[in-house]
C-alpha positions in Angstrom: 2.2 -76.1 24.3 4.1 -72.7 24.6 2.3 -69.5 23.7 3.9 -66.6 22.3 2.6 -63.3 23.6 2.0 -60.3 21.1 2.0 -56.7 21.1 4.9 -53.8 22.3 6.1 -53.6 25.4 6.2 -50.6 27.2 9.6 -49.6 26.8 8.9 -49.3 22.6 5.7 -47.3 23.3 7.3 -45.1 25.1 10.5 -44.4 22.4 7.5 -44.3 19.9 5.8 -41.4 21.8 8.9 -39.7 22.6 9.7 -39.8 18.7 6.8 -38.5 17.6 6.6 -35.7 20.4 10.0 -34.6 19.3 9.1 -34.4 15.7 5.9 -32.5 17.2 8.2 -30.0 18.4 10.1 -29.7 15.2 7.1 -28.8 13.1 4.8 -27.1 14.4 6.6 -23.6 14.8 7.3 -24.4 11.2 3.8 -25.0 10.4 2.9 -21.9 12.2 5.2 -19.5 10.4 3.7 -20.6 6.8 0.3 -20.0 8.7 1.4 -16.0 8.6 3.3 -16.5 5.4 0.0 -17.8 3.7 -2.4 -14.7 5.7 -0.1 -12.1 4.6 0.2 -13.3 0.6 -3.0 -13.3 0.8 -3.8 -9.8 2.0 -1.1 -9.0 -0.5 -3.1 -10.4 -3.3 -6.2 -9.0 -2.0 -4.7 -5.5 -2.5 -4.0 -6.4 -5.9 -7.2 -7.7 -6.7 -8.8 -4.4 -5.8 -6.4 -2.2 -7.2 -7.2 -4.0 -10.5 -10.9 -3.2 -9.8 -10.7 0.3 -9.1 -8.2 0.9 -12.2 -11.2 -0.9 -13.9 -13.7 1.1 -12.4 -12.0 4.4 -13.1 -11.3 3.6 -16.9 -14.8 3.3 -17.1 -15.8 6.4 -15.4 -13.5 8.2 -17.8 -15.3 6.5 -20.8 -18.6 7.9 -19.5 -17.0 11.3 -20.1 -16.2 12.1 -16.6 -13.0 13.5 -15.4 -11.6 10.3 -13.6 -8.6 12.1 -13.5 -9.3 14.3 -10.9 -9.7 11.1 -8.4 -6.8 11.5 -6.0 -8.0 8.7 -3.5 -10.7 6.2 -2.4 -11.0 5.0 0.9 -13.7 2.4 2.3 -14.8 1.5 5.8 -15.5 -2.3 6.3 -19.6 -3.1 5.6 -20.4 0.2 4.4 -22.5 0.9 1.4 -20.7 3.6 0.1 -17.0 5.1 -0.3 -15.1 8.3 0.1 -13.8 10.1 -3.4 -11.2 12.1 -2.5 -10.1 14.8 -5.3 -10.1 17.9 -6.8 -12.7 20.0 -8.7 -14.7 16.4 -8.8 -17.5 16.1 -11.6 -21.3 15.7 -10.3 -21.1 12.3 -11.9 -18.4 11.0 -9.7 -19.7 10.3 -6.1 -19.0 8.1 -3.3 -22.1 5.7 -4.7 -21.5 6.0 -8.3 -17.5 4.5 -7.9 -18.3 2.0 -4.7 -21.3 0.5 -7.4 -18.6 -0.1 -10.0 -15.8 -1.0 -7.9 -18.7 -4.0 -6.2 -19.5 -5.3 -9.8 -15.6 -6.4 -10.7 -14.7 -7.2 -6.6 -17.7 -8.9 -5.0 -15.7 -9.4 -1.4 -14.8 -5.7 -1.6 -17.8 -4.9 0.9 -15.9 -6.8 3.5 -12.5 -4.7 3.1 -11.5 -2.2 4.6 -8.7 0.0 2.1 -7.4 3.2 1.2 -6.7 3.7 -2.8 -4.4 6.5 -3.6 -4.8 7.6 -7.8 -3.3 10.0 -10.3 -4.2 10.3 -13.5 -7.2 8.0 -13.6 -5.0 5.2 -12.7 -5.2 4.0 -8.8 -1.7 4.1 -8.1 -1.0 2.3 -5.0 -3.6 0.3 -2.6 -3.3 -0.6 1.2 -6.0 -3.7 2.5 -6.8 -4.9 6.1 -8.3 -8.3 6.1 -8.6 -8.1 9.9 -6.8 -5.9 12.4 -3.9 -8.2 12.5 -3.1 -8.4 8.6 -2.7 -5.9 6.1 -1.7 -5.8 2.4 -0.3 -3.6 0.0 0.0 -3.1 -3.6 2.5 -2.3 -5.2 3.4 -5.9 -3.1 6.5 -5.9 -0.5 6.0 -3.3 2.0 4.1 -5.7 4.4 6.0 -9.0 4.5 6.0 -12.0 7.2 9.2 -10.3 8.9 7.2 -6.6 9.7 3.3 -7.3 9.6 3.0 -7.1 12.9 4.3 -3.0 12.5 1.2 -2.3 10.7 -1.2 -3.8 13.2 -1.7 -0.7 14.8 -5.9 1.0 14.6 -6.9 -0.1 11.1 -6.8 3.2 9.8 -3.2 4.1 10.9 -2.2 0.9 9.6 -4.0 1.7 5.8 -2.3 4.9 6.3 1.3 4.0 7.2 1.0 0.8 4.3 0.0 2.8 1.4 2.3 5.7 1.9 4.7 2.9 1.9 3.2 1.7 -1.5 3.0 5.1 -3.0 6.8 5.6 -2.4 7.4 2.0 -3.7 4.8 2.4 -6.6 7.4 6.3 -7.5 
């Protein structure tokens, strides 16, 4: 009686690994670059997220018969309880606890964020985010894209600085 023997032999594992650590090769530099692509939209919508919160936050301010409109900026340190209220002539109503209590009720993550709000008119104009010292998003969207992220990864403040100058020009 003859018996057949089953299984590969060597030779077709060996094309079979080779295969597969070609296609390896292939994808995941691919897979890599829609890591960034996916860390940076995200930052982006961050910023967009919060800019809609503090345009929220200073429409109400304004309906409480303050002068919102003499808000020129908002920056926040990550983990802080408070914020900064940059402006002119400010009313007595409109202080760094006061806005940072509003801005927490529409943007619950916003205590994690670092970001720098530039307004005019009662109307927050442009908004620069950094998720983390490598990533950093804008809004008005576009100024940090996959391609040039890694320019605004300087100190996080230099980087909220350089982005949201870069989304005030964009937002003119």
């Amino acid at each position: 009686m003859k018996t057949t023997k089953k299984g590969f032999t060597l030779i077709e594992l060996i094309v079979v690994i080779a295969i597969i650590g070609v296609l390896a090769a292939i994808l995941v530099p691919s897979m890599l670059g829609y890591v960034k692509k996916s860390k940076v939209s995200s930052a982006n919508s961050t910023a967009s997220t919060l800019q809609k919160a503090i345009n929220t936050t200073l429409i109400e301010l304004d309906e409480e018969t303050q002068d919102a409109g003499s808000v020129t900026g908002i920056d926040h340190t990550k983990n802080a309880n408070t914020c900064t209220v940059n402006g002119t002539n400010l009313p007595t109503g409109i202080t760094g606890a006061t806005v940072w209590t509003k801005i927490k009720n529409y943007m619950e993550k916003a205590t994690k964020l670092e970001f720098k709000a530039q307004c005019e008119g009662a109307a927050c104009t442009a908004v620069a985010v950094a998720l983390d010292n490598t990533y950093t998003g804008t809004c008005p969207g576009g100024v940090v894209t996959v391609d040039n992220y890694k320019s605004y990864k300087l100190s996080v403040n230099n980087a909220l600085t350089n982005a949201l100058n870069a989304a005030a020009a964009k937002a003119s």
